[in-house]
C-alpha positions as CSV (number, residue, x, y, z in Angstrom):
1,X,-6.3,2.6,-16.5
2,X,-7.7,3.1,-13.2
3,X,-6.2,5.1,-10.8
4,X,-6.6,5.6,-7.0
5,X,-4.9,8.4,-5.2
6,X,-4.1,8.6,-0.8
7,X,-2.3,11.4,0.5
8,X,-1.9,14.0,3.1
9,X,-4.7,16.9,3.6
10,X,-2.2,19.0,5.3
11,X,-0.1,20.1,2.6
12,X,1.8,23.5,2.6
13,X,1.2,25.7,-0.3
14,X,4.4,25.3,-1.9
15,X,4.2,21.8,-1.6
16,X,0.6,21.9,-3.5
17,X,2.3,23.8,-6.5
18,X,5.1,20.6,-6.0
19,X,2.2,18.1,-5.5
20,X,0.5,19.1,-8.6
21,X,4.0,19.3,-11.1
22,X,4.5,15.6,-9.9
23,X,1.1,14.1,-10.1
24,X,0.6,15.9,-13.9
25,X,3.9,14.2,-14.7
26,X,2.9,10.9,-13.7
27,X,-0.5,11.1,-15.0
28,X,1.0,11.8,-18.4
29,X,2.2,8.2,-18.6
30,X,-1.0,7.2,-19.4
31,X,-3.7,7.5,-22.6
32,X,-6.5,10.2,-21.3
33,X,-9.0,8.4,-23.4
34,X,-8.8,5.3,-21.1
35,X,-7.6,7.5,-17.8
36,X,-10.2,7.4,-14.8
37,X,-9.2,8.5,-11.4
38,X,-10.5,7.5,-8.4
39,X,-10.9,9.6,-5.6
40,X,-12.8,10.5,-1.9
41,X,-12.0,14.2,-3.1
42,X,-10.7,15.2,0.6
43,X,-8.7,18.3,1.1
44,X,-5.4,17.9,-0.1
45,X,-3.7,14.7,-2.2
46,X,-7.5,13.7,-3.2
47,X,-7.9,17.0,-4.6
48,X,-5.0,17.7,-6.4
49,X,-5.4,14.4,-8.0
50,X,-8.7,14.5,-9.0
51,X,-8.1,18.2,-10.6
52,X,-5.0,16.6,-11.7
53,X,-6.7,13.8,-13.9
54,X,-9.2,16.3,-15.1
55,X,-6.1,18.5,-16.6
56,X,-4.9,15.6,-18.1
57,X,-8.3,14.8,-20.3
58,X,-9.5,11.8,-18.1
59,X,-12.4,11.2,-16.1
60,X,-13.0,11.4,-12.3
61,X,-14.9,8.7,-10.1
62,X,-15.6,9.7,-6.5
63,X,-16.1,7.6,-3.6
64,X,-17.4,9.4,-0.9
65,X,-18.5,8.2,2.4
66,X,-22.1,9.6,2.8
67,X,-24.6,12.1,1.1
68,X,-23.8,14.2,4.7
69,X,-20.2,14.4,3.9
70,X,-20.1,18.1,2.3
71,X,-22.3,19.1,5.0
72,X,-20.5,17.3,8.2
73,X,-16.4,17.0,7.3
74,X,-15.6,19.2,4.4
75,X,-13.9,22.6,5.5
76,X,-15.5,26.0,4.3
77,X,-12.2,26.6,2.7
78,X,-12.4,23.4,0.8
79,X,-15.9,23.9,-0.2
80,X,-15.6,25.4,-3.3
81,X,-13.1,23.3,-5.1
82,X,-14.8,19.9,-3.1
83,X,-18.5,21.2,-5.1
84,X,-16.3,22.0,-8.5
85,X,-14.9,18.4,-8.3
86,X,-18.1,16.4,-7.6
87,X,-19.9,18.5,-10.3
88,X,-17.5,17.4,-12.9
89,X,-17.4,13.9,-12.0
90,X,-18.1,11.0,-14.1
91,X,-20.1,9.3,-11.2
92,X,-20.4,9.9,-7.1
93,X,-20.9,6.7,-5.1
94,X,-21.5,6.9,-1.5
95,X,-20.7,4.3,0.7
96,X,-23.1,4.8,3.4
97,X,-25.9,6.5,4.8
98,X,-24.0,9.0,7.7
99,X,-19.9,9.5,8.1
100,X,-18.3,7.9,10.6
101,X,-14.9,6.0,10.9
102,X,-16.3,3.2,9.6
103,X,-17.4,4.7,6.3
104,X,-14.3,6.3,5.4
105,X,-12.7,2.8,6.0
106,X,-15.7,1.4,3.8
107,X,-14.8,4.3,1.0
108,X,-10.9,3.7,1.3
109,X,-12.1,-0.2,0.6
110,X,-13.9,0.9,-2.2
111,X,-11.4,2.8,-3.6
112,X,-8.5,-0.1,-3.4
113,X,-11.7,-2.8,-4.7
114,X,-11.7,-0.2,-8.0
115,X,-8.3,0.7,-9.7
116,X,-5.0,-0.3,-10.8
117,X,-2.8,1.5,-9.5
118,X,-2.5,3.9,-6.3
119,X,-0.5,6.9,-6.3
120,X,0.3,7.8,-2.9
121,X,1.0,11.7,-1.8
122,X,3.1,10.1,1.2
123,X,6.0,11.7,3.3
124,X,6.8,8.1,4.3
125,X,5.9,8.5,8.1
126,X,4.0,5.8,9.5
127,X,0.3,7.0,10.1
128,X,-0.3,9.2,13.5
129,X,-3.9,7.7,13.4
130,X,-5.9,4.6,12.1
131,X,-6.9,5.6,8.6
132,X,-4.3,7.7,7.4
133,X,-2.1,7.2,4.1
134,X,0.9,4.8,5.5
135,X,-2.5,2.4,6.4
136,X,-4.0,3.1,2.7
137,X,-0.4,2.1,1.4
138,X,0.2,-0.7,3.5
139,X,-3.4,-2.2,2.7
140,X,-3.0,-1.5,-1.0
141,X,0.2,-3.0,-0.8
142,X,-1.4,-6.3,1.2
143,X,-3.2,-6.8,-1.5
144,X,-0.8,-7.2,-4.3
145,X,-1.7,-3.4,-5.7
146,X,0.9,-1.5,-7.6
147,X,1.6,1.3,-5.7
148,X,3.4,4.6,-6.7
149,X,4.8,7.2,-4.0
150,X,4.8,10.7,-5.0
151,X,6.7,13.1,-2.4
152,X,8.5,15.8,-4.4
153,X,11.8,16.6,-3.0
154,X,11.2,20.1,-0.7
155,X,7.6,18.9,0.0
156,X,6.4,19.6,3.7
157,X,3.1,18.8,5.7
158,X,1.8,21.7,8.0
């Protein structure tokens, strides 16, 4: 079973700890031998997830945009688990050769192009920009993809 995972960055902590419970719960449907989760390993949902499906025995994918991704968009706070996460992936694809708009579209594409199923980390708010998870859900959703919402009650964005 593939799995891809969208979600909010801007999580609270107790809404991590809630994240986490519910994404470990749902993951459990599923045989770890034959688990593979596929993530952009942002801040936030992508992480969680991706630590998530490790807990669980199963591999992780990542789809990053570009090889200047660490360097250029990932916070210093998120540096750490972001490096633990690519290290213990299965395999690190990027999508192009700098980040831009464009290639995080591209690596959302790529995500949707490579599972089964998409677990969304979604308060159910339409997205404030172009990009965000109501768009992932909405595309993943236009094209016939089964799509799981995971928003724990008591979960809050920052």
């Amino acid at each position: 079973m593939r799995i891809g995972i969208t979600g909010h960055m801007n999580l609270t902590d107790a809404t991590v700890d809630l994240v986490r419970a519910a994404l470990l719960r749902e993951l459990g449907r599923f045989d770890p031998a034959t688990l593979t989760g596929v993530s952009c390993l942002a801040e936030g949902a992508d992480s969680i997830f991706a630590q998530a499906v490790l807990d669980t025995g199963g591999r992780v994918e990542a789809i990053l945009p570009a090889p200047d991704y660490r360097g250029t968009r990932v916070s210093a706070d998120h540096l750490p688990a972001f490096d633990a996460l690519a290290d213990r992936a299965e395999h690190v694809r990027y999508i192009a050769e700098a980040s831009s708009t464009q290639a995080y579209a591209e690596a959302n594409a790529a995500m949707l192009d490579a599972i089964d199923l998409l677990l969304a980390v979604w308060d159910g708010v339409p997205s404030a920009k172009t990009g965000g998870t109501a768009d992932a859900v909405a595309e993943a959703r236009a094209r016939g993809l089964q799509v799981a919402v995971i928003w724990p009650e008591g979960a809050q964005r920052k």
